[in-house]
C-alpha positions in Angstrom: 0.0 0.0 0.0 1.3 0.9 0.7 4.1 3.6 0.5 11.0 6.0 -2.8 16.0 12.4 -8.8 16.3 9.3 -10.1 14.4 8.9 -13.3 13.0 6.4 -15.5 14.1 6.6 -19.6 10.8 5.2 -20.6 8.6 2.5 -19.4 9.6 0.1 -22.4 9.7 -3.7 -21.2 12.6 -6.5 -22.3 11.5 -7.9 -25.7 9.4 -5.4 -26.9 6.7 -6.2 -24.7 4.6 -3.4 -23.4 3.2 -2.6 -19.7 -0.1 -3.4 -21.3 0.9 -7.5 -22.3 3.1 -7.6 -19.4 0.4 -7.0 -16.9 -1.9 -9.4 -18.1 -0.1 -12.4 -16.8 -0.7 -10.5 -13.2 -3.1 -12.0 -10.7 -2.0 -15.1 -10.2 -2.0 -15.0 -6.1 -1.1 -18.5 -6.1 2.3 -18.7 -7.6 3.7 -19.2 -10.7 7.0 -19.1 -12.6 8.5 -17.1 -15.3 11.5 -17.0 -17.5 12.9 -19.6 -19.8 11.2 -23.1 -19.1 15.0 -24.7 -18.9 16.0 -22.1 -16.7 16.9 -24.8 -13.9 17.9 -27.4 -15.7 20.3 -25.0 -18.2 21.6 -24.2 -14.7 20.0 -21.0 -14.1 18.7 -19.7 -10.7 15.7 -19.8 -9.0 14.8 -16.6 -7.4 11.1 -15.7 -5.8 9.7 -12.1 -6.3 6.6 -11.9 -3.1 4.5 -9.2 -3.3 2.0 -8.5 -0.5 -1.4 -7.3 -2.0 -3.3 -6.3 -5.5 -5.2 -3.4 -4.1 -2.2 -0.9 -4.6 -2.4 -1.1 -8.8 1.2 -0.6 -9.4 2.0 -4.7 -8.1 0.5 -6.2 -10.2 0.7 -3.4 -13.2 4.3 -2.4 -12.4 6.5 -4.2 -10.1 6.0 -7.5 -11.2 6.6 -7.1 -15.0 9.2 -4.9 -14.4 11.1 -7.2 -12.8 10.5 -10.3 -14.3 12.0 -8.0 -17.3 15.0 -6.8 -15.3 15.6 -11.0 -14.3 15.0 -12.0 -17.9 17.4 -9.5 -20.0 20.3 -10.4 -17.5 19.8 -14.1 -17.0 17.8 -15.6 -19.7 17.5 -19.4 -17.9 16.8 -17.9 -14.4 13.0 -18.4 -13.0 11.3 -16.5 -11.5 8.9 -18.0 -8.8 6.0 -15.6 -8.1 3.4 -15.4 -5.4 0.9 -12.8 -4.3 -0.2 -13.1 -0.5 -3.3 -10.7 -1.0 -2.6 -8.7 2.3 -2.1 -12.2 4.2 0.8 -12.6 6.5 0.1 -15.9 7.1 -0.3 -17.0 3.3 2.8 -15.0 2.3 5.1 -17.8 4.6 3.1 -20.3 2.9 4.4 -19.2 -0.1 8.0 -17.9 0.8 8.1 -21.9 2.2 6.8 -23.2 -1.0 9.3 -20.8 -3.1 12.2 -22.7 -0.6 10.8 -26.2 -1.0 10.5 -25.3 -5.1 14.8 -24.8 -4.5 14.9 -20.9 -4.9 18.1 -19.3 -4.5 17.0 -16.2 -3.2 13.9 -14.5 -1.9 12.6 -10.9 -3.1 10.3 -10.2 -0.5 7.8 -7.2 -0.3 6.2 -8.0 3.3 2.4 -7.6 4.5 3.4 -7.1 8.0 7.5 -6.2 8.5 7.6 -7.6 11.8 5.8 -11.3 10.5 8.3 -11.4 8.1 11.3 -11.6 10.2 10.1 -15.6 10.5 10.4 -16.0 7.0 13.8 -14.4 7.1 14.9 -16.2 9.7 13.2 -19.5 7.7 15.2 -18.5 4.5 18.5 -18.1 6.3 18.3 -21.2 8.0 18.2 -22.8 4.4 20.8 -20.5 3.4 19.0 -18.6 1.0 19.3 -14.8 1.3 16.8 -12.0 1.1 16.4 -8.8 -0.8 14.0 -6.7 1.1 12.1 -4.9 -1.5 10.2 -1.7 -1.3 9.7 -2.5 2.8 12.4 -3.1 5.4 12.8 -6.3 7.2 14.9 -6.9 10.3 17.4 -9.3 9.4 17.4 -9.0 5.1 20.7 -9.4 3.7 19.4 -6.4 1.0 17.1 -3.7 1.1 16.4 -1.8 -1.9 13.2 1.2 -1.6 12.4 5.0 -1.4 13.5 7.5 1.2 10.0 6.9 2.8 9.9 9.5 5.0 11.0 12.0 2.3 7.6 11.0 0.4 5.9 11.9 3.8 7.9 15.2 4.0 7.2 15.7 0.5 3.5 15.0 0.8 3.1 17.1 3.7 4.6 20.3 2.5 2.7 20.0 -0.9 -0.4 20.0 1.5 1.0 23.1 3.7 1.9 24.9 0.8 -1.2 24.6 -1.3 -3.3 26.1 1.6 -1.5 28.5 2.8 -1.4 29.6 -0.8 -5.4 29.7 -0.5 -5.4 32.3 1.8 -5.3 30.0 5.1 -3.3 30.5 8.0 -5.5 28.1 10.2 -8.2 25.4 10.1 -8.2 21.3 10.7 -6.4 19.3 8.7 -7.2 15.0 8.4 -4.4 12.5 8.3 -5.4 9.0 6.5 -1.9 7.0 7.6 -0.9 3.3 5.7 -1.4 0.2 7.2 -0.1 0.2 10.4 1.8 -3.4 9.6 3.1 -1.4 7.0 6.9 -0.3 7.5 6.7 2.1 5.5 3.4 3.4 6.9 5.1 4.9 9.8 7.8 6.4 7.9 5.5 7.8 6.0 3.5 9.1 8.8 7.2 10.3 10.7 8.0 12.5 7.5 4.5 14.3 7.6 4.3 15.0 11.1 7.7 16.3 10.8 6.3 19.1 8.3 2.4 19.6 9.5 3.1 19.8 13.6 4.9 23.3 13.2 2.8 24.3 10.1 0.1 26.1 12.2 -2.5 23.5 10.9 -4.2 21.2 13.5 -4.5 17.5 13.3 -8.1 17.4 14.2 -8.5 13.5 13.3 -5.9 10.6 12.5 -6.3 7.3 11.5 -4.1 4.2 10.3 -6.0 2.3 7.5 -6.1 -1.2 7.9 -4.8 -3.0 4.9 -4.3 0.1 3.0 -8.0 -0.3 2.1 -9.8 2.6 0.2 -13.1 1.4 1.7 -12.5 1.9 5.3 -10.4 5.2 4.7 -14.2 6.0 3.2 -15.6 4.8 6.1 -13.9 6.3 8.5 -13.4 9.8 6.8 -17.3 9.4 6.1 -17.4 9.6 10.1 -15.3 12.7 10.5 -16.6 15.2 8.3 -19.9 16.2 10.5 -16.8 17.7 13.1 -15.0 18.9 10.6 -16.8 20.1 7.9 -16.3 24.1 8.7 -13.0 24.2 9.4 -11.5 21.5 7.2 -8.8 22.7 5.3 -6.4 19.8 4.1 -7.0 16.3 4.1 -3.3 14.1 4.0 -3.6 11.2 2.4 -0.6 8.3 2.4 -1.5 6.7 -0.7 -3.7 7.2 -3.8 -6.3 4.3 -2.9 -6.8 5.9 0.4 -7.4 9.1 -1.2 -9.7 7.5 -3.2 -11.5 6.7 -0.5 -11.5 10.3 1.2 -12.0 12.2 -1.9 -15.8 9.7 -1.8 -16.7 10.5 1.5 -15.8 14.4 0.9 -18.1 14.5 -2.0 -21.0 12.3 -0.3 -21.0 14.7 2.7 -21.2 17.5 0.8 -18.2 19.0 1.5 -18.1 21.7 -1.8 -15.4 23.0 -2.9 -12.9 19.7 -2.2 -10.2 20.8 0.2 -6.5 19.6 -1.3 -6.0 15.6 -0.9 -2.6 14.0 -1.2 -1.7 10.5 -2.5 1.0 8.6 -3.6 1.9 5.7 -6.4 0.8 7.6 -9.4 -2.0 5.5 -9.7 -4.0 6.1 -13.2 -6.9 7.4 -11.5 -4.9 9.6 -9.4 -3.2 11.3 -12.5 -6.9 11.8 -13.5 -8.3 13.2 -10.0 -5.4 15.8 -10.2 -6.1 17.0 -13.8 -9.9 17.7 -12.6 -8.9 18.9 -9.5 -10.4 16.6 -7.0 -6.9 15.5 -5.9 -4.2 18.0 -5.0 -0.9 15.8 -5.6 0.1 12.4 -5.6 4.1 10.7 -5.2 5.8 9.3 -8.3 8.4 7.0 -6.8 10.1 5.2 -10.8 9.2 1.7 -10.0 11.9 1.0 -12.9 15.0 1.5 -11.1 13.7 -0.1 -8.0 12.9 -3.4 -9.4 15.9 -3.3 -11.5 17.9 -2.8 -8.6 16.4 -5.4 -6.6 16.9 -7.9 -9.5 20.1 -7.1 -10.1 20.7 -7.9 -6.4 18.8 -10.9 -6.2 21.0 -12.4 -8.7 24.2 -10.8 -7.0 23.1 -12.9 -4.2 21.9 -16.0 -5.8 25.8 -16.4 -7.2 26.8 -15.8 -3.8 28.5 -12.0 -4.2 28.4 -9.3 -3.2 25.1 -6.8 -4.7 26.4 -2.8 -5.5 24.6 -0.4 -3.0 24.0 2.8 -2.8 24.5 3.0 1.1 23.2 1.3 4.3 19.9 1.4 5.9 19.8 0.6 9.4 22.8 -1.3 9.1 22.1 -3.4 6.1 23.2 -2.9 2.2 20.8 -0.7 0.2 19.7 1.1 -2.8 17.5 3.8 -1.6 16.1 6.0 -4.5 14.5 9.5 -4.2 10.0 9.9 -4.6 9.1 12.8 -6.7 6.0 14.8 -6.0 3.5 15.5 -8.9 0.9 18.2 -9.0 -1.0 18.9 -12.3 1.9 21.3 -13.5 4.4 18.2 -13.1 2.8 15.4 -14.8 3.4 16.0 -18.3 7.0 15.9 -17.0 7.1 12.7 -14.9 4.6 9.8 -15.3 3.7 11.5 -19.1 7.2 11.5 -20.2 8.0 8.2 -18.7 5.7 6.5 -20.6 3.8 5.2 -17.3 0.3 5.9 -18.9 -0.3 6.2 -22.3 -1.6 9.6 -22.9 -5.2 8.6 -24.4 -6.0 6.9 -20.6 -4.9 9.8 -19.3 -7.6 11.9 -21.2 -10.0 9.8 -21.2 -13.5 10.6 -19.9 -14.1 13.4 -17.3 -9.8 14.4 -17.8 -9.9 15.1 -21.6 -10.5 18.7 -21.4 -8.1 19.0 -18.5 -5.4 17.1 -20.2 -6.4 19.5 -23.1 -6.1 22.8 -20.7 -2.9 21.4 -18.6 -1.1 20.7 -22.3 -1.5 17.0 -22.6 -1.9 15.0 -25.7 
């Protein structure tokens, strides 16, 4: 959910193959492999990519393509073992045990719950097989490769500040909508913000960490709030685009006319949209590229038994940490429009086609 100038060259997959074909083999929660079919037996490795949840688009869409890509163009007889735990801690060390009994090499793992996860690296080390922490830390990984989360935080935060203090507003209530609190990055996330909004002059009227990331109960819950905060609601933070989502719902549903600014974060396509029409105020673009062509090239560092290239240390283990980039309408042409992310006639489609028109999209 959940949720890292560097900058992608373009969002063109391995083999000509688009994000469009690429995401279509995503879904598959139950585990499945990829690469060249005599990728063991040519002597290739086995390495398992575990990703915690579909709800956050940019899995299934992004991550997982990406780096099946990244795995493929710089070991062509490698496997990749994949496994969706669909916000299930349990069911992700089912299938982090399953990727070890099936002989992998080395475990990518994007954890549900940081702290539940330090079983399976403890599991995976006592099999020898090391672990790439990716895009969440784990206690314990022998890699770590993610965004400066509470930079995104910072960066969400001051967007928020700035945009309504550039209203006219000195003062007034402001909402926070947090990740999941077995989220990692969640709290980093939340860290960065509070860092920026508690000396801002802007009161935290009403917090909440969202279960699960889920866009329904962040709807739920802001759907509760707004009868207390309706007059004097000025900004409503919000940790990732599914939970503003959520919030942006409720807002509208109680009446609340004009929208105050939302945030986000991921870039999601229906994000890009809300901030062309101007229901959301910004969102993070953290270049999923990079990061899953970091991790891969460290899973496979690791699988050979060497030693991965890192950018630094986090919290005492080797890392590639990479820098989140906030988007408001003026900056997506420039980021997620550039990149390639979206093609440009999804962008405009709909309710954003004049706006893509007026912000100088096409």
């Amino acid at each position: 959910m959940r949720a890292r100038s560097t900058r992608l060259a373009g969002l063109v997959l391995a083999a000509g193959l688009g994000i469009t074909s690429l995401a279509a083999c995503g879904g598959n929660s139950n585990g499945s492999t990829s690469g060249s079919s005599g990728g063991a037996a040519a002597g290739g490795k086995k390495i398992a990519l575990l990703l915690p949840e579909s709800k956050t688009t940019r899995y299934e869409t992004f991550d997982r393509p990406l780096f099946e890509a990244a795995v493929k163009a710089s070991c062509a007889d490698c496997q990749v073992i994949y496994s969706n735990a669909d916000q299930d801690a349990s069911k992700q060390q089912q299938q982090a045990e399953a990727a070890l009994t099936q002989g992998a090499n080395v475990l990518v793992l994007d954890p549900v719950d940081g702290k539940a996860a330090a079983s399976v690296v403890a599991s995976a080390k006592s099999s020898g097989v090391p672990v790439v922490a990716y895009d969440r830390f784990i206690d314990g990984a022998d890699y770590y490769v993610s965004f400066d989360n509470e930079t995104v935080g910072k960066l969400q935060a001051q967007t928020l500040v700035d945009l309504v203090k550039k209203s006219g507003k000195t003062s007034g209530d402001l909402v926070m909508i947090n990740g999941s609190p077995t989220d990692p990055n969640a709290a980093d996330f939340k860290k960065g913000a509070h860092s920026v909004i508690d000396g801002s002059g802007f009161k935290v009227a009403a917090e909440y960490d969202t279960p699960d990331w889920s866009p329904d109960k962040a709807q739920q819950w802001m759907e509760g709030q707004i009868s207390a905060v309706k007059g004097s609601l000025v900004g409503v933070y919000a940790a990732n685009d599914g939970t503003a989502g959520g919030a942006i719902a409720a807002l509208k549903g109680g009446g609340v006319n004009p929208l105050p600014p939302v945030t986000g974060q991921d870039s999601e396509l229906a994000a890009i949209q809300r901030i062309l029409t101007g229901d959301q105020a910004m969102t993070i673009y953290k270049p999923i590229k990079p990061e899953a062509e970091a991790a891969a090239k460290a899973a496979l560092a690791l699988a050979a038994k060497e030693t991965p290239e890192k950018s630094g240390d986090f919290k005492g283990i080797a890392a590639t940490i990479l820098d989140p980039i906030a988007v408001t309408k003026d900056k997506i042409k420039d980021t997620v429009v550039k990149d390639g992310i979206y093609k440009t006639a999804d962008i405009c489609s709909g309710s954003a086609a004049s706006a893509c028109a007026a912000a100088g999209i096409s």
